[in-house]
C-alpha positions as CSV (number, residue, x, y, z in Angstrom):
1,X,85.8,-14.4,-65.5
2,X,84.0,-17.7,-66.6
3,X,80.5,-17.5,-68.0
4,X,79.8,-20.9,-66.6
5,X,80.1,-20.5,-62.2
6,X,81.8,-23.2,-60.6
7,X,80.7,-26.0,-57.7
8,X,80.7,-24.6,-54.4
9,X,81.5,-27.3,-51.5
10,X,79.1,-27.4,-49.1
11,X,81.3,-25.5,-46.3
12,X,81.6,-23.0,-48.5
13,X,78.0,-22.5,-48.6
14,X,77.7,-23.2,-44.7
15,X,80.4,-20.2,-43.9
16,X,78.5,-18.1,-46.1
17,X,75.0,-18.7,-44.5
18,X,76.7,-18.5,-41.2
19,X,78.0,-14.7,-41.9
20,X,74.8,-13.9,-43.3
21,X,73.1,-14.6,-39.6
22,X,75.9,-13.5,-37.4
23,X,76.3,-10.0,-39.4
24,X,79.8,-10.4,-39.7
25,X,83.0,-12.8,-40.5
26,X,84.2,-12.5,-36.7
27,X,80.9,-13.7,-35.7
28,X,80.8,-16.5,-37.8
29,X,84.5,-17.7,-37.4
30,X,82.8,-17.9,-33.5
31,X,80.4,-19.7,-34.6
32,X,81.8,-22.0,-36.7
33,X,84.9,-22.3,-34.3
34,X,87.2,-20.8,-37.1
35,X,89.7,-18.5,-37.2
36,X,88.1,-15.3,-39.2
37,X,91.0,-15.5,-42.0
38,X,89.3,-19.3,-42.5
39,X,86.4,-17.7,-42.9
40,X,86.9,-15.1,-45.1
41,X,89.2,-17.3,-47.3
42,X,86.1,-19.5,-47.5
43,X,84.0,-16.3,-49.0
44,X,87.0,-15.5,-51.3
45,X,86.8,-19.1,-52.6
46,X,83.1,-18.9,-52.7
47,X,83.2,-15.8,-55.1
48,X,85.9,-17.1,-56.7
49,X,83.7,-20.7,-58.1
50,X,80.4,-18.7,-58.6
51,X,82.4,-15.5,-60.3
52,X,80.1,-13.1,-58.9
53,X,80.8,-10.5,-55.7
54,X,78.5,-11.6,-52.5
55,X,79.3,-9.2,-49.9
56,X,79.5,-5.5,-50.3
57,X,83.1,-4.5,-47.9
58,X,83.9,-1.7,-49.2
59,X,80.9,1.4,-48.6
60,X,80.1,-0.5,-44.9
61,X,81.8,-1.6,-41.7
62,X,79.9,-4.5,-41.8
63,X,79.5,-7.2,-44.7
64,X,76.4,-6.2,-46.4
65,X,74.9,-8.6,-49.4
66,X,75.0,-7.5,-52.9
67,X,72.1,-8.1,-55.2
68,X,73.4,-11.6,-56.5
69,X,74.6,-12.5,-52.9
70,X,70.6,-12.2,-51.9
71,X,69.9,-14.3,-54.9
72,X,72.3,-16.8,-54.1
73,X,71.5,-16.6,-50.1
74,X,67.7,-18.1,-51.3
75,X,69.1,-21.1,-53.2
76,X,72.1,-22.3,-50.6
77,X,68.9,-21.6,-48.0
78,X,67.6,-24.3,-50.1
79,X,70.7,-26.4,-50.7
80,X,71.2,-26.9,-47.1
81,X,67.4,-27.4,-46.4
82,X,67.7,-30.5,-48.7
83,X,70.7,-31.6,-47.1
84,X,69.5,-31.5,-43.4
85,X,66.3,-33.5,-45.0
86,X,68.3,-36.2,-46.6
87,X,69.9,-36.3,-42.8
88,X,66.7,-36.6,-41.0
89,X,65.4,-39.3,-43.7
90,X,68.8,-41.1,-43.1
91,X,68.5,-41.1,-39.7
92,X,65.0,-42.2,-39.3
93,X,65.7,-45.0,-41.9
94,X,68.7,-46.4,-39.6
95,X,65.8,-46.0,-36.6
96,X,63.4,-48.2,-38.5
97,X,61.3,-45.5,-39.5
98,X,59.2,-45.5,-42.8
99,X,60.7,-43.7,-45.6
100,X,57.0,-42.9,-46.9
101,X,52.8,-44.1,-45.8
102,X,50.8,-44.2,-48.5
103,X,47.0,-44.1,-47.2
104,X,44.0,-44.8,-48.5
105,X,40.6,-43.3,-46.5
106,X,37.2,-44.2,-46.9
107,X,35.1,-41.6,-48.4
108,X,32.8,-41.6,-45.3
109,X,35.5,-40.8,-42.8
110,X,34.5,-37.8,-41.0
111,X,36.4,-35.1,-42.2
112,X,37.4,-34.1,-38.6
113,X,39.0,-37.1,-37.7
114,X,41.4,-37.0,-41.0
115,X,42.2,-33.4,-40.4
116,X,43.2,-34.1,-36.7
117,X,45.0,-37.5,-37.5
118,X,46.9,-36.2,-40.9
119,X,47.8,-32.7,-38.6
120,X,49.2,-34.7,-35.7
121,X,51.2,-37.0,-38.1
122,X,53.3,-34.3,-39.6
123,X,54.3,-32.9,-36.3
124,X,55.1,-36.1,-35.4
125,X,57.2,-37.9,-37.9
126,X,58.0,-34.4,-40.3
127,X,60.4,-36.7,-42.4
128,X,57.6,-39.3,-43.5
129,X,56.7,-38.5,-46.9
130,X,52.9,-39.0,-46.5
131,X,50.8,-39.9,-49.8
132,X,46.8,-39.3,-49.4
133,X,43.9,-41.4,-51.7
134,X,40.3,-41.3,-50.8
135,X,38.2,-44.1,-52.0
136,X,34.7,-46.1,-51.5
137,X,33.8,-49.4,-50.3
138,X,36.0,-52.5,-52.1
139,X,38.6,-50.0,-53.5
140,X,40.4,-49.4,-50.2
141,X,41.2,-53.0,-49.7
142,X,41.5,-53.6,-53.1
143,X,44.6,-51.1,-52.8
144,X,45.9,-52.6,-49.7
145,X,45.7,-56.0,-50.8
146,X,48.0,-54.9,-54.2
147,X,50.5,-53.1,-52.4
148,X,49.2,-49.8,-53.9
149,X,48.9,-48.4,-49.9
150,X,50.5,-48.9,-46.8
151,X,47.2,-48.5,-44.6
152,X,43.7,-48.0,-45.5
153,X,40.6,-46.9,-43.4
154,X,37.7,-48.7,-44.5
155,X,34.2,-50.0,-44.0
156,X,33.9,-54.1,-42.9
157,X,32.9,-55.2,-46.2
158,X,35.9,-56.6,-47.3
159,X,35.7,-58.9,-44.0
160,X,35.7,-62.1,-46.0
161,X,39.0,-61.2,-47.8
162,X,41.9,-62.9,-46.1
163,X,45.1,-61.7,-46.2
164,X,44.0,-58.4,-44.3
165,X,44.6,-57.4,-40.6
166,X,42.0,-55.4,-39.3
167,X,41.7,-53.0,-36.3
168,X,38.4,-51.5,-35.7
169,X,38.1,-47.5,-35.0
170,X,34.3,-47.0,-34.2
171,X,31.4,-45.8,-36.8
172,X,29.1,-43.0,-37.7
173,X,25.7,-43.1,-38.3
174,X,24.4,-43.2,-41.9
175,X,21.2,-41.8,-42.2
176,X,18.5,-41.5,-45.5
177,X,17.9,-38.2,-46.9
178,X,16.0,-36.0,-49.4
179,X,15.5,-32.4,-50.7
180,X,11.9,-31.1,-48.6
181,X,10.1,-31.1,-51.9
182,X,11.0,-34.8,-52.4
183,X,8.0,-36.8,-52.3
184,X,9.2,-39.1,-49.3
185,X,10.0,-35.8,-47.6
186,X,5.9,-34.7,-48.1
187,X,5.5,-38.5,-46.9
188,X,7.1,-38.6,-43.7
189,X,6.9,-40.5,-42.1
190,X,6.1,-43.0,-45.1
191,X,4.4,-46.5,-45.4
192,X,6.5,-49.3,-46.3
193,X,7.5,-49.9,-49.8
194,X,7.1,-46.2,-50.6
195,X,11.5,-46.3,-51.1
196,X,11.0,-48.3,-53.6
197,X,9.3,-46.1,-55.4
198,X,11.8,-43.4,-55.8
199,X,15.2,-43.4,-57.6
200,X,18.0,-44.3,-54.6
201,X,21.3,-42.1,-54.9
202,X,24.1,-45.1,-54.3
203,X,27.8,-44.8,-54.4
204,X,29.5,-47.1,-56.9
205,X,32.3,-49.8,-56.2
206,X,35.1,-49.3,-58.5
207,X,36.7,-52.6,-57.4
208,X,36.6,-55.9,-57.9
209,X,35.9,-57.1,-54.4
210,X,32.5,-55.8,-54.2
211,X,32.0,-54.6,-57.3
212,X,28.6,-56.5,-57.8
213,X,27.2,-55.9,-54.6
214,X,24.7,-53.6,-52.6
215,X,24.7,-52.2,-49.5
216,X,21.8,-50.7,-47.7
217,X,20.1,-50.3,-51.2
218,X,16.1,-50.9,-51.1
219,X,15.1,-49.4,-54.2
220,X,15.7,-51.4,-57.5
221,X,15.5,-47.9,-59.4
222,X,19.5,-46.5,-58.7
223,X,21.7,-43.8,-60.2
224,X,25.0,-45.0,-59.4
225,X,28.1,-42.0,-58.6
226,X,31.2,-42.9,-57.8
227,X,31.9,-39.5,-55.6
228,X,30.5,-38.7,-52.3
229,X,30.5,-34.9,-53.2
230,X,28.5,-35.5,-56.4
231,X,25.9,-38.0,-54.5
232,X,25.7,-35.1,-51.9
233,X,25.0,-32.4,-54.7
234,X,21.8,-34.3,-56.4
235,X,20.2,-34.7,-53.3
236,X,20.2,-31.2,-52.3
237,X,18.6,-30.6,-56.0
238,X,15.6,-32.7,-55.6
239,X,17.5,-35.8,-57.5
240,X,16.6,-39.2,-55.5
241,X,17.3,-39.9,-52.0
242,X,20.1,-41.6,-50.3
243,X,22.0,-42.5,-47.1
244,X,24.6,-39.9,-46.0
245,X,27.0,-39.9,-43.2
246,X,25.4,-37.5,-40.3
247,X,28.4,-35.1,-40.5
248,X,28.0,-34.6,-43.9
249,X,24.3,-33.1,-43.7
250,X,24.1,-32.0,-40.4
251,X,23.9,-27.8,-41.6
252,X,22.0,-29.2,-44.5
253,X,19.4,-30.5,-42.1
254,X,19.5,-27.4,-40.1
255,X,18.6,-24.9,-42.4
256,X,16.4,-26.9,-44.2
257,X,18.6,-28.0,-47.3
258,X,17.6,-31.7,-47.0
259,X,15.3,-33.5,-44.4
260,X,15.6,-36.9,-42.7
261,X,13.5,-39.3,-43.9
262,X,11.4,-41.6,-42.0
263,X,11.3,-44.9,-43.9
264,X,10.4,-48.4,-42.6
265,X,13.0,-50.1,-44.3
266,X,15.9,-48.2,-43.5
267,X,16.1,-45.2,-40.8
268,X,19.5,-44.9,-39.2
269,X,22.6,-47.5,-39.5
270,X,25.7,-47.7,-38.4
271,X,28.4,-47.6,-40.8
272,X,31.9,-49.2,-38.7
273,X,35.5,-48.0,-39.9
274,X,38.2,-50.5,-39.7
275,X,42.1,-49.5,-40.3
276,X,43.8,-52.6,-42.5
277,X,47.1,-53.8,-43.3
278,X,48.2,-56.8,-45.3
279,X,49.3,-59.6,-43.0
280,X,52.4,-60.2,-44.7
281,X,53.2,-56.3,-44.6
282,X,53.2,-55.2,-40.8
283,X,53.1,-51.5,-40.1
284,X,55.8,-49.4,-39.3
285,X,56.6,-47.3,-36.4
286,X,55.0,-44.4,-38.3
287,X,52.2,-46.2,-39.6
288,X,51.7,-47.9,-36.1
289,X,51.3,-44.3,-34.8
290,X,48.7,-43.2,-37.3
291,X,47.0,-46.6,-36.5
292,X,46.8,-45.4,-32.6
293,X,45.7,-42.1,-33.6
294,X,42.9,-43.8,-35.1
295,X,41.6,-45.9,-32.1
296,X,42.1,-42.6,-29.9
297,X,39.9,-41.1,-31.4
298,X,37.3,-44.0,-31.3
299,X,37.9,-44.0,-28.0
């Protein structure tokens, strides 16, 4: 018997699977629409290219797997997986449907309305390879505009770029905060200019578009942090204050963590989403999907 197992043909593989959920070669040969001496040639041959035994038929009525027939059973599991994969890609490629979305989201998108949109999308189109960046400010359209993602969700600074479609899909409010032994906490509500006064947390641009400028910054005294997460975790210490989206602090506000500041400069502002596309690049049918899923929820 050769050391080195053979190539089994894909309806070898697909008779054997078959036996294995029917319980037995007349079952499958029913199945299959075989004659049972078709199927159990099959096996033989099966055996034969992989030179080990799969089916115990001698101690039981019924064909019961050996220990290297379960180990094979996993991987032609597998094997036909990928098979019925490439045939769903195949076929949603001859639809018109995206092999793969790559999408960029803004760091300030509300965690609910990614969960919900990304769970909906892989019901609906399971063959779409879907590839996930979260990023801040300029850096979303920056990625759309070189081709880096299909889609991006984004704030409307990038409104003077052209070469970008844009759909808007509602806001969130953005609102300043502070630990409660900050001293604008103590203030509140505080007189104007007292901002200024105190080092603003601000999330940095990693992009060219906007890379040199501010939004909604009043102080000139800034610690810059490219993560939301980080921006988030200094606050809570007593590090600065800074705008956060509502969602993000709302338990923080109710058990005390970090307190709303009442500033005259800035209280709360809306901060708009808008899904974007290159012009030259029109979405999809998949990515037209996720783009609807996006208003809905707006809506």
């Amino acid at each position: 018997m050769s050391a080195d197992p053979g190539t089994p043909t894909l309806d070898q593989l697909r008779a054997f699977l078959t036996v294995v959920e029917t319980g037995s070669f007349a079952g499958a040969a029913r199945k299959l629409y075989r004659a049972t001496s078709v199927v159990s040639y099959a096996i033989a041959n099966l055996e034969s290219q992989l030179g080990v035994q799969l089916f115990d038929r001698k101690t039981t009525r019924k064909p019961q797997l050996t220990q290297a027939g379960r180990t094979v059973l996993v991987e032609a599991r597998t094997v036909f997986n990928g098979v019925d994969g490439l045939r769903a890609k195949v076929k949603g490629l001859m639809q018109g449907l995206e092999a793969e979305i790559r999408l960029t989201l803004d760091v300030m998108l509300p965690a609910s309305r990614v969960a919900d949109a990304l769970k909906a999308f892989s019901l609906a189109f399971p063959t779409v390879t879907l590839r996930l960046q979260i990023e801040a400010l300029g850096a979303i359209a920056q990625s759309v505009l070189d081709g880096e993602s299909t889609l991006g969700v984004s704030s409307p600074y990038h409104t003077e770029v052209s070469g970008i479609e844009r759909i808007g899909i509602g806001s969130i409010a953005l609102i300043p905060v502070a630990s409660p032994d900050h001293p604008l906490a103590l203030g509140n509500p505080n007189p104007p200019g007292a901002a200024r006064e105190h080092v603003q947390l601000v999330l940095s641009d990693r992009s060219q578009l906007t890379r040199d400028r501010d939004y909604a910054v009043v102080s000139p005294r800034t610690w810059r942090l490219a993560d939301l997460g980080a921006k988030h975790m200094l606050l809570r210490e007593g590090i600065g204050w800074g705008n956060m989206p509502v969602d993000r602090v709302e338990d923080d506000l109710a058990s005390g963590r970090l307190v709303q500041l009442d500033l005259p400069e800035i209280r709360s502002q809306p901060y708009t989403f808008d899904v974007i596309y290159r012009t030259d690049t029109p979405p999809g049918p998949a990515a037209r999907w996720l783009i609807e899923r996006f208003v809905q929820q707006a809506s």
